[in-house]
C-alpha positions in Angstrom: -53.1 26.7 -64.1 -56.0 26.1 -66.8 -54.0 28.8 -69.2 -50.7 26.5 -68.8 -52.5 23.6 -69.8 -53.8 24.8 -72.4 -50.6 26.0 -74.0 -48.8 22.8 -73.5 -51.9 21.1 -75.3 -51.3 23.8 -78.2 -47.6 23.4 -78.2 -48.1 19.5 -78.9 -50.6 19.6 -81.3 -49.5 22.1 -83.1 -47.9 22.1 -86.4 -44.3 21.5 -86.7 -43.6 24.4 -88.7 -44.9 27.0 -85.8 -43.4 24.7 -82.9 -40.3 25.8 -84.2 -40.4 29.0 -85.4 -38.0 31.4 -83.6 -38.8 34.8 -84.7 -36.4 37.0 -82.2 -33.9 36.0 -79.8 -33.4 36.7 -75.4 -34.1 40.6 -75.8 -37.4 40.0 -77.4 -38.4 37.9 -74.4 -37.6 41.0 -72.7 -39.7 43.0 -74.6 -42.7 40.9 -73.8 -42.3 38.9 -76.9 -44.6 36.0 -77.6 -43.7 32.8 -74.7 -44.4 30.3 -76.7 -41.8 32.1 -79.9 -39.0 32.2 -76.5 -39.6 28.3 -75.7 -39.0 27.0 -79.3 -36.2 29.4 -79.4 -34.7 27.7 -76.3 -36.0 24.3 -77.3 -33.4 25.0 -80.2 -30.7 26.3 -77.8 -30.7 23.8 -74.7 -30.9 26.3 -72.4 -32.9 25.3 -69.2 -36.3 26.9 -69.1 -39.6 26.9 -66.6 -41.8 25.3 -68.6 -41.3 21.6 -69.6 -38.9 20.5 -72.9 -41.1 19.2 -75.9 -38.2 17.1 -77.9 -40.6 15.6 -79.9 -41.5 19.3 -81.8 -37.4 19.1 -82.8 -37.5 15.7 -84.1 -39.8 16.8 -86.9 -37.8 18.5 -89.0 -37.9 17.6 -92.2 -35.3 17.0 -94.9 -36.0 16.8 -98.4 -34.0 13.5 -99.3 -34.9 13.2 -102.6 -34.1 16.7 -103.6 -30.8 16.3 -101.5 -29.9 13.0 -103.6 -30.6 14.3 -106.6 -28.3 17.3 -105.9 -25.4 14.9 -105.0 -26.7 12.5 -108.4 -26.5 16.0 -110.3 -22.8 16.9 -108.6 -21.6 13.6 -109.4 -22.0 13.9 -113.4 -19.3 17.1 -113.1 -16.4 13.9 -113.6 -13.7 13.5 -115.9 -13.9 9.9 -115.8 -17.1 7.7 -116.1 -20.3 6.9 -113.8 -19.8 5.9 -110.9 -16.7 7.3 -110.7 -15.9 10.7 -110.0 -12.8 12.8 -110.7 -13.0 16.4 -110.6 -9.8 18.1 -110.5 -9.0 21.7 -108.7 -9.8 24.5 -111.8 -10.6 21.7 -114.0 -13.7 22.6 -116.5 -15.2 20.3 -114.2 -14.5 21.9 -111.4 -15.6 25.0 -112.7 -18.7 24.1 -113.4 -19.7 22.1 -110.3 -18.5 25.4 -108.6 -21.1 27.1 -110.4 -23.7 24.8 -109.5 -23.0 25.0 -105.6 -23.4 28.9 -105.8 -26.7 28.6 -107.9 -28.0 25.9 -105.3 -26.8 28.6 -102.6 -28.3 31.3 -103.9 -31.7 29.4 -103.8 -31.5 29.2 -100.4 -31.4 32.8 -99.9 -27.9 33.1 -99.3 -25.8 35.7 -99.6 -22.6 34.2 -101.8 -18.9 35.3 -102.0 -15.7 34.2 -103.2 -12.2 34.3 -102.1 -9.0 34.8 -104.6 -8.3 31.1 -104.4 -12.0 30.4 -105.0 -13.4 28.8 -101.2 -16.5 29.8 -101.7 -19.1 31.1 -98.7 -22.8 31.2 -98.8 -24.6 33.0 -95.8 -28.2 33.3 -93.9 -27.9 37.0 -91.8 -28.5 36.4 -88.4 -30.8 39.1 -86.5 -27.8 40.3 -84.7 -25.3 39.6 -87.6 -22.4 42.0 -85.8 -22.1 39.0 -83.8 -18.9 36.1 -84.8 -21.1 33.6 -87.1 -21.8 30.2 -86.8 -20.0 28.2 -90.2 -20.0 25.1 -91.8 -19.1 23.2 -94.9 -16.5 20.7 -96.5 -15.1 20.0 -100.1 -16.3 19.1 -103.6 -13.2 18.5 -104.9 -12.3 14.5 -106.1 -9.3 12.6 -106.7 -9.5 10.4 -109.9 -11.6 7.7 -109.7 -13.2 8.7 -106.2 -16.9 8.3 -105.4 -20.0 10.9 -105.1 -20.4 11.7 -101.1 -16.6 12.1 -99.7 -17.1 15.9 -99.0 -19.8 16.2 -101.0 -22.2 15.5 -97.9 -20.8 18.6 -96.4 -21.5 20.8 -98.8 -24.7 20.3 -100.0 -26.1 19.0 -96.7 -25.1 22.2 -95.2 -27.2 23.6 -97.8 -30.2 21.5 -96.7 -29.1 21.4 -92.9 -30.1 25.9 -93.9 -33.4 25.1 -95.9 -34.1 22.8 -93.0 -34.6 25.4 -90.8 -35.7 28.1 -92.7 -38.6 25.9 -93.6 -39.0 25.3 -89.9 -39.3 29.3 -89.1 -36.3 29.0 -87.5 -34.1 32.2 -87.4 -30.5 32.4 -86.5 -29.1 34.9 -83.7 -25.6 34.7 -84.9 -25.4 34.6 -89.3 -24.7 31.0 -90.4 -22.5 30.6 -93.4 -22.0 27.3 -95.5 -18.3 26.9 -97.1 -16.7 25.3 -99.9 -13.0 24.9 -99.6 -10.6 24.8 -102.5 -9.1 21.7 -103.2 -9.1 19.5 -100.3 -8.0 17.2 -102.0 -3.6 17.1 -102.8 -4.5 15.7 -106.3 -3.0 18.4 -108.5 -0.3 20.3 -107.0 0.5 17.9 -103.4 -1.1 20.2 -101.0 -4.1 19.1 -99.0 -6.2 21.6 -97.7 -5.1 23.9 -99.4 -8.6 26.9 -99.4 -8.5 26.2 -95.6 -4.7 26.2 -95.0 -4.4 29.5 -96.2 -8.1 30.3 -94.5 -6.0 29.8 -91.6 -3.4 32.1 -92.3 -0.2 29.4 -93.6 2.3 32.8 -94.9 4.5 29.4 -95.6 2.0 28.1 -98.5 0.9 31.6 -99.2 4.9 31.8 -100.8 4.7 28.8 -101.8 1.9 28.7 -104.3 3.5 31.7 -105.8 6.2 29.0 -107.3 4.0 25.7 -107.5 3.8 24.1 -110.2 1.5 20.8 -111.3 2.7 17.8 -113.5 2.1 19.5 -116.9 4.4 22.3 -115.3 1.0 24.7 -115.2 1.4 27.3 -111.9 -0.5 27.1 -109.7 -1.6 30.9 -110.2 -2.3 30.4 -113.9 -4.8 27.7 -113.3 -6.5 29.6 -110.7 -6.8 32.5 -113.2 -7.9 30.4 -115.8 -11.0 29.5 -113.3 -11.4 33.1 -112.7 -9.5 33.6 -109.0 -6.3 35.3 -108.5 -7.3 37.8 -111.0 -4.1 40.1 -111.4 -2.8 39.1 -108.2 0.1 37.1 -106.6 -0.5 38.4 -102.9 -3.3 35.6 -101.7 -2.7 36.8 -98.6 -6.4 38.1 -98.9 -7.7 34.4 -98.1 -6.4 34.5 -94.5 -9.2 35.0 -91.8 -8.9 36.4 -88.3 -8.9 34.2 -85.8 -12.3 34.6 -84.1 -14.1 35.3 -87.0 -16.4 32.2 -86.3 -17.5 31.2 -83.3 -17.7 28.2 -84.3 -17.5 25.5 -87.3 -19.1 22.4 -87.7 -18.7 19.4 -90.6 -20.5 17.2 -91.9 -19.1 13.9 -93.2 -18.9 10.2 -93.9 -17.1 8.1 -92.0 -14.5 7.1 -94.3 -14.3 4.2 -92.3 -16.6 0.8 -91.1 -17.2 1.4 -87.0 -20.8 3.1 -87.9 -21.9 0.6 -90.2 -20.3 -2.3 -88.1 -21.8 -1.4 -84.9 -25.2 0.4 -85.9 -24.8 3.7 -84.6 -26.2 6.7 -86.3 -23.9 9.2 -85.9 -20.7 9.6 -84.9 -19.2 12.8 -82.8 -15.7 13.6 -83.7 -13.6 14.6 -80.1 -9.9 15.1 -82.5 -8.5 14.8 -86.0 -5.7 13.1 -86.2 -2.9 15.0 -88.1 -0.7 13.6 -90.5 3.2 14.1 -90.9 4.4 13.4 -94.7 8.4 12.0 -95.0 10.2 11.8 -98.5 13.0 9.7 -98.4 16.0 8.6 -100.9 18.6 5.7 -101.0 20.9 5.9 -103.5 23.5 2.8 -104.0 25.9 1.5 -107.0 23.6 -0.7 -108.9 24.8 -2.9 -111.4 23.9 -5.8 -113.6 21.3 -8.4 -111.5 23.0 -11.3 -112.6 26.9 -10.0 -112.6 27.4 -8.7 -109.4 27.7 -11.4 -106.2 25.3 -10.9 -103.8 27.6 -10.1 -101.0 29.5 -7.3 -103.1 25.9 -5.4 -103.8 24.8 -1.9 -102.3 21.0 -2.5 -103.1 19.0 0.9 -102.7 15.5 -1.2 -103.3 16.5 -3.3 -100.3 17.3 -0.1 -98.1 13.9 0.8 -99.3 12.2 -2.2 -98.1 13.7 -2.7 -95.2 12.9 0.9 -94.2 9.0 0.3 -95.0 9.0 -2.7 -92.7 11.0 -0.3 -90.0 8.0 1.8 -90.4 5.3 -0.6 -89.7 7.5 -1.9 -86.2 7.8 1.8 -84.8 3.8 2.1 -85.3 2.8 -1.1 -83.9 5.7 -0.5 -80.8 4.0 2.9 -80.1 1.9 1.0 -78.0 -1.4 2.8 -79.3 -3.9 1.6 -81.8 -4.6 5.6 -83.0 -0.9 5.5 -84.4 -0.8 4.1 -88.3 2.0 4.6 -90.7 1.9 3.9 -94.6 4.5 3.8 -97.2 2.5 5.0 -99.9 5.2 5.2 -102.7 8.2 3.2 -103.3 10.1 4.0 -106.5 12.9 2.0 -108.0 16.1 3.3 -110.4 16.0 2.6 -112.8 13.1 -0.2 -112.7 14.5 -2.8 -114.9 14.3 -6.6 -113.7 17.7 -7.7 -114.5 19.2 -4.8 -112.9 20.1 -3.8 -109.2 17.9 -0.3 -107.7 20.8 2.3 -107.8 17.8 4.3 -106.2 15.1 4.3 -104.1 12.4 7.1 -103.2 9.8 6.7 -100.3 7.1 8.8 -99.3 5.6 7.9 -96.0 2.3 8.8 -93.7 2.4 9.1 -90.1 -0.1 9.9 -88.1 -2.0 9.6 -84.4 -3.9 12.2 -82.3 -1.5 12.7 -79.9 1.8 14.5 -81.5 4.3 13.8 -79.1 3.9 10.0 -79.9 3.8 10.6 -83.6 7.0 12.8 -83.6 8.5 10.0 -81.7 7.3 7.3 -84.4 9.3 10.0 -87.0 12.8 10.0 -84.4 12.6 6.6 -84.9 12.4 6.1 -88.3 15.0 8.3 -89.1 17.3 6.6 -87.0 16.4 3.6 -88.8 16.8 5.0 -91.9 20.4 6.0 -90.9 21.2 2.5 -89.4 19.9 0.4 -92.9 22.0 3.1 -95.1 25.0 2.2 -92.6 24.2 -1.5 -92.5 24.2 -1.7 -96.5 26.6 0.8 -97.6 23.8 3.1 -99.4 23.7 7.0 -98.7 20.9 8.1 -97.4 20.7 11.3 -99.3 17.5 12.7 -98.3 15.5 12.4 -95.2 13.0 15.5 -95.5 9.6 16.1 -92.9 7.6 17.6 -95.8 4.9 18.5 -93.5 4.2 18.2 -90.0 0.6 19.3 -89.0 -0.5 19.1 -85.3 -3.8 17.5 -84.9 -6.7 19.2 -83.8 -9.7 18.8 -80.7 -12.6 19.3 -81.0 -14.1 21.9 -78.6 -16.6 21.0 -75.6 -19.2 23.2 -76.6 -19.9 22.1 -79.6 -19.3 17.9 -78.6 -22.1 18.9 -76.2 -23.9 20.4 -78.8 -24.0 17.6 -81.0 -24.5 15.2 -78.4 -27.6 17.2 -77.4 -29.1 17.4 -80.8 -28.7 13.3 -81.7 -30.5 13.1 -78.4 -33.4 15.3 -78.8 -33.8 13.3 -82.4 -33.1 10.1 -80.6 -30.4 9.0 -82.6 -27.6 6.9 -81.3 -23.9 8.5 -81.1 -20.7 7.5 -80.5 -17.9 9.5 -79.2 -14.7 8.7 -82.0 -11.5 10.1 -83.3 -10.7 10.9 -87.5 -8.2 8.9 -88.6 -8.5 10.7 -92.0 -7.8 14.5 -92.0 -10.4 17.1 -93.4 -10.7 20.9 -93.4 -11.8 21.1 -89.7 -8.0 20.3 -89.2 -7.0 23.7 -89.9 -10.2 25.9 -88.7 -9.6 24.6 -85.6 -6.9 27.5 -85.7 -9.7 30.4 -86.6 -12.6 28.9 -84.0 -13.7 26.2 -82.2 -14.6 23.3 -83.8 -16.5 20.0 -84.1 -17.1 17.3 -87.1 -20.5 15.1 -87.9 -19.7 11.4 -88.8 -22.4 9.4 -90.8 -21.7 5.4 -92.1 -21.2 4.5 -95.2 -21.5 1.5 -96.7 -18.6 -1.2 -95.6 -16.2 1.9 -94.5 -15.5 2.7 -98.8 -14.2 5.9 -99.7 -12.0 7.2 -102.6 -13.3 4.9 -104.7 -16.6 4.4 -106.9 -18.1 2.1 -104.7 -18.7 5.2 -101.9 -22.0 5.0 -100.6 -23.9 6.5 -98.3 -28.1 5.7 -97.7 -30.6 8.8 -98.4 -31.4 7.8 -94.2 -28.0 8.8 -93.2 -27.3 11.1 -94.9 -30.7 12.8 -93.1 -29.7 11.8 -89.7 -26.5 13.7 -90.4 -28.4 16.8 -91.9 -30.9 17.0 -89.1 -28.3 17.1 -86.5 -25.8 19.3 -88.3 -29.2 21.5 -88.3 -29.9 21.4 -84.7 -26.2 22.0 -83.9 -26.3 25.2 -86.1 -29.5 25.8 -84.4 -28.1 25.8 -80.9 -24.7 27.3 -81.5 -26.2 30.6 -83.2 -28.2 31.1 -80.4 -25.4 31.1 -77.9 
C-alpha cells in the first residue's frame, strides 16, 4: 500500500514532460514495461485502468502560441493583395511559396513529407507499429481574394503544433499520425471546391474533368499545376485517389466561420455533420426590348423571372420547416445590363444546403417546379435548369465525437455539440475514414474577409484538444 502511495505522490509531482511520456504501447505492458510509462499511455487513450485517472498531468500541455502566431503572421504575408487581406490563389507564385513554407515548417517537426500529383501535401510522425491505418489530420491554405489569415490556416499549421505538442510531451503514437494540406479548397480559380480531397476520395467524375478545365484567362487546369511543379508529364491523376481505410481516422481543426462560440462562451465546438451543399445554374431567356417602348403588359421580362425565382427560393427554405436548411442566390446576371433596356436574359446560380439530404433534394424539386411555373406565368423559356453538383453531407463518426468530447473534458474546456453549415475537406474524407471536425470562435462569426480573427487562447484550446484527440485515436 505504502509503494502505491508513493507512486501516486510521484505521478503528481512530477514534471509534466515525464507524466506524459508514452514510450511503447499494450504489448510493452506485457512485457513488464514500466507501470507508470502504461498509465500515461492510457491516460492519453481513455481506456479504463486500476489505478486512479490524473487529468490534471493532460492539462499541461503546452502550446507554443507565440511561435504558432507568428507562423500564421508569416503565412499571411504569401497575399496577392495587401495586409490584412489575404488572397492566395491555387498555383499562384503565392501559393507556391507558402507551399514551400508549410513543408519546411513540417520537416522541422520531424516529419516525413510527400506530395501528391495535384500537390495535397502530407507530413507524417511514424508510429511504433506504423503497419497499422494512421491517424490524419489537416485543412487548407488556400484563400479567395480578399479573405483573412486563419480560415483553414488553423488546420494546418495547428496540426503542425497539435505534433510538436506531443512530441515535446514524450508522447509517442501507436498508429503514424500524418498532417495534410489539401489543394485548393477553396473554388476560386477553376469552380471546384475541394478539389485535393475530392479526388483524395476517389471522384473518377472530376479526375475527367480536370483534364478539360479551364480558368478565366483560359489557362488548364493541368498547365497551371505543372507550372507549380505537379502533374509532371501526366494527365492520369488518378494517382491522388486513396483506399478507403487508409486512415482510421481524420480529424480538423477550424474556426467557426460563424458567431454561436463567441455568442455563447464556449470553447470548443464538436462537429456531429457537415452539411453539404447542392449548386443550381439557371437561365431565363425572354424578348427584351427598349424600357421605355414596350407596354408593360406586352413585356417577357427575363430579370423578373430571375427575381421572382430568388424569392421562390427563400419560401421553399423557410417552408422546409428546419432551421439547418439555407438557400442563397449568389449570382444574378442581367442581358444585356443596360438601364433603359428590358433583361432578354437572366443567369442564376443558387446554394442549397441542410444536413439531412432528403429535405434538401426536396427544397431543389421545388424550385424547379417553380422555375417552370414563373417561365410559364411570364412567357420566358426557361432554357436551363442544371444540378451542377449535388454532394451528400457527411456524420461525423462516434468514436471520434467521444474522443473529442473526452479530451475538452480532461482540459476542462466547455463544448458544444453543433452542425457545419459551411463545407470543408472532412466533407469528402468522410468517404476514406471516419471522421470528426474541431470548431474554435472567432471573433463576431467573420470569415472570408480581412477582419477574420481568431485569439492566440483559442486557437490553443483548439490545438490542445486536436492533440489529445490524436493522442487517443493512435492509441486505439
Amino acid at each position: 500500500m505504502k509503494t502505491v502511495m508513493a507512486l501516486r505522490f510521484s505521478l503528481l509531482v512530477l514534471s509534466p514532460v515525464f507524466l506524459l511520456c508514452c514510450c511503447h504501447g499494450i504489448k510493452a505492458h506485457q512485457d513488464g514495461e514500466d507501470p507508470t510509462t502504461i498509465k500515461t499511455m492510457q491516460d492519453f487513450s481513455g481506456y479504463p485502468i486500476q489505478e486512479p485517472h490524473f487529468p490534471n498531468s493532460l492539462s499541461l500541455l503546452s502550446v507554443d502560441t507565440l511561435s504558432l502566431q507568428k507562423q500564421i503572421d508569416e503565412l499571411s504575408a504569401f497575399s496577392d493583395t495587401p495586409a490584412p487581406s489575404v488572397t492566395r490563389i491555387l498555383y499562384s507564385e503565392k501559393d507556391v511559396l507558402a507551399r514551400s513554407f508549410i513543408k519546411n515548417l513540417m520537416g522541422f517537426a520531424g516529419l516525413s513529407v510527400r506530395e501528391d500529383a495535384v500537390g495535397n501535401i502530407f507530413g507524417r510522425w511514424d508510429g511504433y507499429e506504423p503497419e497499422l491505418a494512421a491517424v490524419s489530420t489537416g485543412s487548407h491554405i488556400d484563400a479567395i481574394p480578399y479573405s483573412g489569415k486563419y480560415d483553414g490556416v488553423v488546420g494546418v499549421l495547428g496540426a503542425i503544433e497539435a505534433i510538436n505538442v506531443l512530441q515535446r510531451s514524450g508522447f509517442k503514437p501507436k498508429r503514424s499520425l500524418e498532417v495534410i494540406m489539401f489543394t485548393s479548397e477553396e473554388p476560386t480559380r477553376f469552380g471546384i471546391g475541394c478539389l485535393g480531397s475530392r479526388l483524395m476520395a476517389g471522384s473518377e467524375a472530376l479526375e475527367k474533368a480536370l483534364k478539360k478545365t479551364v480558368d478565366s484567362k483560359n489557362i488548364s487546369f493541368l498547365d497551371a499545376a505543372r507550372s507549380a511543379g505537379y502533374a509532371k508529364g501526366e494527365e492520369d491523376l488518378s494517382s491522388v485517389f486513396l483506399k478507403k481505410g487508409i486512415y482510421s481516422a481524420f480529424v480538423e481543426l477550424h474556426i467557426e466561420q460563424g458567431p454561436i462560440l463567441e455568442e455563447e462562451g464556449i470553447s470548443i465546438g464538436i462537429v456531429t455533420a457537415i452539411a453539404a451543399p447542392a449548386s443550381i445554374k439557371v437561365d431565363f431567356e425572354g424578348n427584351g426590348g427598349h424600357a421605355g417602348a414596350v407596354l408593360m403588359p406586352n413585356r417577357n421580362d427575363a430579370g423578373l423571372a430571375a427575381a421572382e425565382l430568388a424569392l421562390a427560393v427563400e419560401k421553399h427554405v423557410l417552408d422546409s420547416g428546419s432551421i439547418d436548411t439555407v438557400g442563397t442566390v449568389g449570382i444574378l446576371e442581367l442581358h444585356p445590363g443596360a438601364i433603359n433596356s428590358i433583361p432578354s436574359k437572366s443567369h442564376l446560380e443558387i446554394d442549397t444546403r441542410d444536413i439531412d439530404e432528403d429535405r434538401r433534394n426536396t427544397v431543389i424539386e421545388k424550385i424547379h417546379h417553380s422555375a417552370l411555373a414563373i417561365a410559364q406565368k411570364r412567357d420566358v423559356k426557361l432554357s436551363e435548369f442544371k444540378i451542377v453538383n449535388q454532394d451528400p453531407p457527411a456524420l461525423s463518426h462516434d468514436s471520434i465525437i467521444k474522443a473529442m468530447e473526452a479530451s475538452s473534458q480532461e482540459l476542462k474546456l466547455a463544448h458544444k455539440l453543433m452542425i457545419s453549415r459551411a463545407y470543408h475537406d472532412s466533407l469528402f474524407m468522410a468517404r476514406i475514414s471516419p471522421m470528426g471536425m474541431i470548431f474554435i470562435p472567432c471573433y463576431k462569426g467573420y470569415s472570408h474577409k480581412p477582419e477574420e480573427f481568431s485569439s492566440n487562447e483559442d486557437i490553443a484550446n483548439g490545438v490542445k484538444v486536436l492533440a489529445l484527440t490524436l493522442a487517443k485515436l493512435s492509441l486505439y
